[in-house]
C-alpha positions as CSV (number, residue, x, y, z in Angstrom):
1,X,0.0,0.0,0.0
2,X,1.5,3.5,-0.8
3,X,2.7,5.5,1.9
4,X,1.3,9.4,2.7
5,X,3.2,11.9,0.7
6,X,5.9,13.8,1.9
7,X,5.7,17.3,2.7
8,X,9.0,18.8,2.1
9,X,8.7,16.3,-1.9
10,X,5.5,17.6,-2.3
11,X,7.2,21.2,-1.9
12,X,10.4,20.5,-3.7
13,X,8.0,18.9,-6.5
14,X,6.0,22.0,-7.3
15,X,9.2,24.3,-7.6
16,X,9.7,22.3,-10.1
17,X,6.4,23.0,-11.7
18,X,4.1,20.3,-11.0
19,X,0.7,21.0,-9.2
20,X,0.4,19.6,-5.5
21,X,-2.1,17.2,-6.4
22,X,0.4,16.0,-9.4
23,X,3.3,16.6,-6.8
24,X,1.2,14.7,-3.7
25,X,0.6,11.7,-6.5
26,X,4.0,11.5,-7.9
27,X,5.4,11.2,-4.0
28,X,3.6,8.6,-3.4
29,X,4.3,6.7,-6.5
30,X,7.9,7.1,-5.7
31,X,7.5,4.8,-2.5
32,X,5.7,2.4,-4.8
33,X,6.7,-0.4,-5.6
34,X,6.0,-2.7,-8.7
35,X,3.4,-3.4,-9.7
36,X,1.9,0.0,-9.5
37,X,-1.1,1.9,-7.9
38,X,-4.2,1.9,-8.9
39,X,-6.5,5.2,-9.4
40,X,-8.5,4.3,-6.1
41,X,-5.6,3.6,-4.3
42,X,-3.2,6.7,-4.8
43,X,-6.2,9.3,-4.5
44,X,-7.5,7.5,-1.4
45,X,-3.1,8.0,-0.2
46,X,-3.4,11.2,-1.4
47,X,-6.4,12.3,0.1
48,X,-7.6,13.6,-2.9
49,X,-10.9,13.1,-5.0
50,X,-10.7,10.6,-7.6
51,X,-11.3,12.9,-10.7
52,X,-8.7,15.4,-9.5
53,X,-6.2,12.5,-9.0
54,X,-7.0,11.1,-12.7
55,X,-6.6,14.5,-14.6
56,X,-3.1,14.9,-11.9
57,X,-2.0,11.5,-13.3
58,X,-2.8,11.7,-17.0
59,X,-0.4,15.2,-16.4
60,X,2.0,13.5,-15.4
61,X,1.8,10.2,-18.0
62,X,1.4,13.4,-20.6
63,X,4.9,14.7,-19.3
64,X,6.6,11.5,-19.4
65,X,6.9,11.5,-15.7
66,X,4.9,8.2,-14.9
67,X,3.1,5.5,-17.0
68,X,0.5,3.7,-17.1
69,X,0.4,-0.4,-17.1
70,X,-2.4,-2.7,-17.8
71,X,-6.3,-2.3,-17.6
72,X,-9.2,-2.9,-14.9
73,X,-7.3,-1.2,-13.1
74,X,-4.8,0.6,-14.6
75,X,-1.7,0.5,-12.5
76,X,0.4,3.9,-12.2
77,X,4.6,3.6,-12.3
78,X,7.2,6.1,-12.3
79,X,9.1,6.3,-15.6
80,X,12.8,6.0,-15.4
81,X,14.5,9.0,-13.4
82,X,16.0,10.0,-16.7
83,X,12.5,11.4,-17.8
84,X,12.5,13.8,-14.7
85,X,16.0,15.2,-14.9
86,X,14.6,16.5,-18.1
87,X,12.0,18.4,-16.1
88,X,14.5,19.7,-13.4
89,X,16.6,20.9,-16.7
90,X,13.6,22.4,-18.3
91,X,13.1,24.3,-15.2
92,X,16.4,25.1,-15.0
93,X,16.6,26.7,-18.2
94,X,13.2,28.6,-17.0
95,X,14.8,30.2,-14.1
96,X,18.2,31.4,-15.9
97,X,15.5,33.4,-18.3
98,X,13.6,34.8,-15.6
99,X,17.1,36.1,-13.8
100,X,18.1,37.2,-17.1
101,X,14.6,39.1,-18.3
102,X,14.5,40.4,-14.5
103,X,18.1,42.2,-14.8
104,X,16.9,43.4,-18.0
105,X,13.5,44.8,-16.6
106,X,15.8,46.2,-13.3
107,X,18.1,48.0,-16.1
108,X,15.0,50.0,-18.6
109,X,12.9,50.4,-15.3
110,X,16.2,52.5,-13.6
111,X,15.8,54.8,-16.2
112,X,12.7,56.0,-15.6
């Protein structure tokens, strides 16, 4: 049975860009283990409603983040950790624009 999420994750998670219910779901898929959870299963963990914790999940599968095995029920899995170092470096990338369009703002708005 997945465990409760973890707070300072959860926190960590949406710096990174992923909503808290996404960020709450992935948690506890990352204490997981094989074969999966189900829909039922990681909303009841999450403490979230079940039609929140199905659009939070397809997010996720739609990222690349987790995936989604079998049928009746479907099973949830993280994908391989590859997947999210792509997200930390897209966010990465996000951040060094946003210091660079800030300085630039900083700089035209001192002239005024």
């Amino acid at each position: 049975m997945p465990n409760t999420p973890d707070t300072a994750f959860i926190e960590a998670l949406t710096w990174l860009g992923l909503t808290e219910s996404e960020a709450k779901l992935f948690s506890i898929l990352a204490d997981t283990p094989p074969p999966g959870g189900t829909l039922a299963s990681l909303a009841g963990s999450a403490d979230i409603p079940r039609s929140t914790a199905h659009s939070a999940l397809r997010a996720l599968a739609k990222r690349g983040l987790i995936f989604c095995r079998g049928r009746y029920p479907e099973r949830f899995l993280l994908a391989p950790t590859s997947r999210f170092a792509t997200l930390a470096a897209v966010q990465e990338e996000n951040l060094r624009r946003s210091v660079a369009a800030t300085a630039i703002v900083k700089s035209r708005l001192r002239k005024h």
